[in-house]
MARDO-804151 format. One line per field, with one value per residue (C-alpha): residue number from 0; x, y, z negated; residue in one letter. Coordinates in steps of 0.25 Angstrom, whole numbers, plus 5000, padded with zeros to 4 digits. Layout:
! MARDO-804151
k: NUM,...
xx: X,...
yy: Y,...
zz: Z,...
r: A,...
//
This chain:
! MARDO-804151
k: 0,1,2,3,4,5,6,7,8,9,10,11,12,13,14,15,16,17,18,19,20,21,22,23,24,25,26,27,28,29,30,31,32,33,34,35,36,37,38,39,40,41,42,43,44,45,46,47,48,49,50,51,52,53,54,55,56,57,58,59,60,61,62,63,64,65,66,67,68,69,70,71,72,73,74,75,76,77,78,79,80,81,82,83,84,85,86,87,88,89,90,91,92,93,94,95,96,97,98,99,100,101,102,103,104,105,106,107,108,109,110,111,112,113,114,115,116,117,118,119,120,121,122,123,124,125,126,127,128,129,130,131,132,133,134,135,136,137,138,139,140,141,142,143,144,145,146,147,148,149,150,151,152,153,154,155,156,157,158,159,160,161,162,163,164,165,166,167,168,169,170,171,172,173,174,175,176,177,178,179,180,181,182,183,184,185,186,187,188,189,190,191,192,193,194,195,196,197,198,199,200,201,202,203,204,205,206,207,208,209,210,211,212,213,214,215,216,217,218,219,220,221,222,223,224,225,226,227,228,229,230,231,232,233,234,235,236,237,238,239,240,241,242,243,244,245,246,247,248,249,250,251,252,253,254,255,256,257,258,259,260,261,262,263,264,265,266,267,268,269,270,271,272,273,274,275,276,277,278,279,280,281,282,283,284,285,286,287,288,289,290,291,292,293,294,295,296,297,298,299,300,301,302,303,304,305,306,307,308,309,310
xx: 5000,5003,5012,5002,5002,4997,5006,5000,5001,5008,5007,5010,5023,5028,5026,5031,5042,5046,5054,5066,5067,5081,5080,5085,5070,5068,5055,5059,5044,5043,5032,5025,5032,5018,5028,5039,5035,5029,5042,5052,5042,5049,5062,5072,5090,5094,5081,5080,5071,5074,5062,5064,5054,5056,5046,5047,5034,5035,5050,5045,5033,5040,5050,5041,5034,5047,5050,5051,5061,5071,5082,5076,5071,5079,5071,5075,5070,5073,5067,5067,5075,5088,5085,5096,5107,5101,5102,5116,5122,5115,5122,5109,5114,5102,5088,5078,5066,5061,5047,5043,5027,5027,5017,5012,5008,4995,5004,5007,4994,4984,4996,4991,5003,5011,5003,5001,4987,4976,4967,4972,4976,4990,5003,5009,5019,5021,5033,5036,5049,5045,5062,5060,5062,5052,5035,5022,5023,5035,5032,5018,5024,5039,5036,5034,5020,5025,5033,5020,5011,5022,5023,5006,5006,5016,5016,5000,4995,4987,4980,4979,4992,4993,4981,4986,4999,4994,4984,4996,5004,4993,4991,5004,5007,4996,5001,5011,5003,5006,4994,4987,4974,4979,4985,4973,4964,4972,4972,4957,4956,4966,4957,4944,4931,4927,4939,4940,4926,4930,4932,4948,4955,4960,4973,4977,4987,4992,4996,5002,5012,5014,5020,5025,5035,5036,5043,5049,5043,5045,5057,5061,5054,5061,5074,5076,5069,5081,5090,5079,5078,5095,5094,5086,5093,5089,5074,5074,5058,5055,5041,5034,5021,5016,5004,5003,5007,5019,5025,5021,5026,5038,5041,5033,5044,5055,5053,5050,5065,5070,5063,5067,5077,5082,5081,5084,5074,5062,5067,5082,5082,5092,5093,5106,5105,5110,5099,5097,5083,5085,5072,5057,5045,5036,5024,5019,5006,5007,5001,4989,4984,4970,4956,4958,4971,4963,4952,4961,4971,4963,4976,4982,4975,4985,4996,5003,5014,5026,5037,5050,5060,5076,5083
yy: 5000,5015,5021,5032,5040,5053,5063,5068,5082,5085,5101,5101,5093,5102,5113,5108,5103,5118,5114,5119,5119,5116,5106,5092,5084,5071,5062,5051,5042,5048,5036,5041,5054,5064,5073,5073,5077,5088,5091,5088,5097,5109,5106,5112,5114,5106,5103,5086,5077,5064,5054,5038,5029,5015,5008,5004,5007,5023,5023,5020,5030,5041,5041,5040,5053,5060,5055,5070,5076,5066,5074,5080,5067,5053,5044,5033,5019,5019,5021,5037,5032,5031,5042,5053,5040,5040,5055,5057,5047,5055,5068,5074,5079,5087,5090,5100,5093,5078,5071,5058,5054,5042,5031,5021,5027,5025,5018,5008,5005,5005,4993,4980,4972,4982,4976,4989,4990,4981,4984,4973,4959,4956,4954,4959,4968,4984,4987,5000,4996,4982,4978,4977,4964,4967,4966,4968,4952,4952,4959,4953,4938,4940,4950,4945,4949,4961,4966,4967,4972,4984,4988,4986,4995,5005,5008,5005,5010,4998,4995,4982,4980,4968,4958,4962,4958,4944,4942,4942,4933,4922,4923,4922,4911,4903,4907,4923,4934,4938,4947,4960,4954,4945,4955,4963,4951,4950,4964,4963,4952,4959,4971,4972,4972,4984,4991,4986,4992,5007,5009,5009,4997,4990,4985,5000,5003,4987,4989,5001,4996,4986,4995,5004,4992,4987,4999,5006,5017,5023,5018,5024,5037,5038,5035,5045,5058,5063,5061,5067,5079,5082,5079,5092,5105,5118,5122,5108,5101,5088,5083,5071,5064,5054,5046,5041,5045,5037,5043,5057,5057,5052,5063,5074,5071,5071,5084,5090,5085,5091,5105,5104,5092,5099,5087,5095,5094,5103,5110,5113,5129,5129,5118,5108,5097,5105,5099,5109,5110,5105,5111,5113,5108,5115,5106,5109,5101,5090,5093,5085,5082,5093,5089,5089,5079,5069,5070,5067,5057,5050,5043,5058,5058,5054,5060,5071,5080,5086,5096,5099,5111,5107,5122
zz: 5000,5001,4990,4985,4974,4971,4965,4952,4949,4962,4960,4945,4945,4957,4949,4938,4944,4951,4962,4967,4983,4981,4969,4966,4963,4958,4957,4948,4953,4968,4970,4983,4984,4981,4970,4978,4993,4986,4980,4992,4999,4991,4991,5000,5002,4994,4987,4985,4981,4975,4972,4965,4961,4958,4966,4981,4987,4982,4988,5000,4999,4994,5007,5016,5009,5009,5022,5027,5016,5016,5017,5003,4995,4991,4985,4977,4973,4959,4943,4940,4928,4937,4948,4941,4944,4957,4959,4952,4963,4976,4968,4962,4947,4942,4948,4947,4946,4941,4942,4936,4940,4931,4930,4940,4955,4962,4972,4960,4954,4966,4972,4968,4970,4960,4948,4941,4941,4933,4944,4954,4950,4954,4949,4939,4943,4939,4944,4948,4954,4960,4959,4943,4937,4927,4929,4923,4925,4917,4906,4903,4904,4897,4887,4871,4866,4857,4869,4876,4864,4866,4879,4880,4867,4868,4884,4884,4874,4870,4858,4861,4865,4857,4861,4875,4874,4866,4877,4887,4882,4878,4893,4898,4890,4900,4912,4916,4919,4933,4939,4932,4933,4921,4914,4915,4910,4900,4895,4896,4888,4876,4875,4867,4876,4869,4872,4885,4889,4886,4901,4905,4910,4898,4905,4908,4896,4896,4913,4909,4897,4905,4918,4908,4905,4917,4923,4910,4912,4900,4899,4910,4908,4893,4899,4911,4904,4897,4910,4920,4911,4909,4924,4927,4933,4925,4929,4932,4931,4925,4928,4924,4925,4917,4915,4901,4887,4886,4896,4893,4881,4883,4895,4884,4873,4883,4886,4875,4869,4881,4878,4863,4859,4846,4836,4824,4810,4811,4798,4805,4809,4821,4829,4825,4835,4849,4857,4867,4876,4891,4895,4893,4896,4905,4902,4886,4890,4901,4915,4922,4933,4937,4938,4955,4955,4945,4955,4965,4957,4944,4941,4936,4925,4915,4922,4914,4918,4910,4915,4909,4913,4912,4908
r: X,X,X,X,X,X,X,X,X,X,X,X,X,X,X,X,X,X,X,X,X,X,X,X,X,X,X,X,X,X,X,X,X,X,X,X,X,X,X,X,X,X,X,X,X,X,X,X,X,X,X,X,X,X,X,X,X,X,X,X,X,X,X,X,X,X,X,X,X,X,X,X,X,X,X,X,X,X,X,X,X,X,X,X,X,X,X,X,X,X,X,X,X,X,X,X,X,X,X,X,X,X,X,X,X,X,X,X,X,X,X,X,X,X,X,X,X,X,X,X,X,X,X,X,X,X,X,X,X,X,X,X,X,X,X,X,X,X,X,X,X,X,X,X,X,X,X,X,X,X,X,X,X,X,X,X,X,X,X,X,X,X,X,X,X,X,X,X,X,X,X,X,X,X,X,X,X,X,X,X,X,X,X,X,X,X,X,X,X,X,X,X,X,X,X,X,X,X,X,X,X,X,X,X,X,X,X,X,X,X,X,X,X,X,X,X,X,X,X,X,X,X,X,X,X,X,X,X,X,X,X,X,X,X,X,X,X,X,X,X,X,X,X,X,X,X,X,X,X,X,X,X,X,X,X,X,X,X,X,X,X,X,X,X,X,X,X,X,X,X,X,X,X,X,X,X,X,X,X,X,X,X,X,X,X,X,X,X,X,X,X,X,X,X,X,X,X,X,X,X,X,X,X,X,X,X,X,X,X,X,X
//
């Protein structure tokens, strides 16, 4: 199928952004390239985009949508978490702007044979980079129970994290769970009718603790911050979208400790510790996505967007 994916908040991340025509730009998840050919489009000189994403089928996308600036985009197939080692070895010391869309594209979830979704029954699979060793399949039939009670409670969210994770592994011990239909029944059968019945699909937090570990995405995203952030040129932008609590706050606490990383006792008059600000954050509150683009893209709706200034 056709990689698509809608680019959320396309005016207010090149705002937000501020581009330079003569910057040095990178977007760590290109997918299918909506951000950036809107931020290729305003570079010029010596102005570069550069653009990686870990999964094949938005690699391919993104340079056909691109086609026409190739002289002023390189993509790369590669996690985000090592595109500054890519950079660095093309000769590209600092940038002036960075965008990460996290999450799952539309592409992704509306492909049945990527396993992301509980609304097909097919294997279990999740990768976002379809070279990794590691699956939804792997974790569901390798993982100990408390290793699954975990990841289903701390990345989902889930109350019933428990019985879910009990419920899997009386069922693998039958016979290894291969297909999100499965999984799906099984989750079904873990959670109380009644709790069931209040209207959202109740495999939706398990699906996501379960792709969260699959690709360490927040490993990742913990990981490559600080880095992404001394990496920015003075006036430099740093935006990112996320699409759940965990990730939000996670990129809210970074950048607040970039804007003030003094660890000193509240009580201490004059700062001790030398810490010294990097920046500051030009969102206090996160930016959403408007009534018109959720008309538009219902899939917006959880998506929040924070920018940080390098000084």
């Amino acid at each position: 199928m056709e990689f698509s994916h809608t680019p959320i908040m396309l005016d207010e991340v090149i705002n937000g952004l501020n581009i330079k025509p003569e910057g040095i730009y990178l977007d760590g998840t290109i997918g299918g390239a909506g951000h950036s050919a809107e931020i290729v489009k305003r570079l010029s000189g010596h102005g570069h985009l550069y653009g990686t994403d870990q999964d094949a089928a938005a690699i391919e996308a993104a340079t056909a949508r691109l086609a026409d600036y190739a002289g002023r985009a390189d993509i790369i197939r590669t996690n985000y978490e090592n595109a500054l080692q890519k950079l660095k070895a093309r000769g590209v010391e600092g940038l002036d702007g960075i965008l990460l869309d996290l999450g799952v594209s539309s592409y992704q979830l509306d492909d049945e044979n990527r396993g992301f979704s509980y609304r097909y029954d097919t294997r279990l699979d999740m990768r976002m980079d379809e070279r990794s060793e590691v699956s939804a399949e792997t974790i569901i039939n390798t993982y100990t129970q408390a290793e699954l009670a975990r990841i289903i409670r701390e990345y989902g969210e889930e109350q019933f994290a428990a019985n879910i994770a009990k419920h899997i592994v009386e069922r693998r011990s039958k016979a290894p769970i291969t297909t999100t239909g499965e999984l799906s029944d099984i989750i079904h059968a873990a959670i109380p009718a009644k709790m069931r019945a209040k209207g959202k699909n109740p495999c939706k937090k398990t699906f996501q603790a379960i792709r969260i570990e699959c690709n360490r995405e927040l490993e990742v995203l913990r990981s490559s911050l600080d880095d992404f952030a001394q990496s920015l040129n003075p006036g430099g932008r740093f935006c990112i979208i996320t699409f759940h609590s965990l990730e939000d706050r996670i990129v809210k606490e970074a950048f607040r400790r970039y804007e003030n990383p003094c660890i000193c006792p509240p009580q201490f008059p004059v700062c001790t510790c030398g810490r010294k600000p990097i920046g500051r954050v030009i969102t206090r509150k996160p930016l959403t996505a408007g009534d018109e683009e959720l008309k538009e893209n219902p899939r917006a709706s959880s998506a929040k967007l924070r920018i940080f200034e390098k000084i």
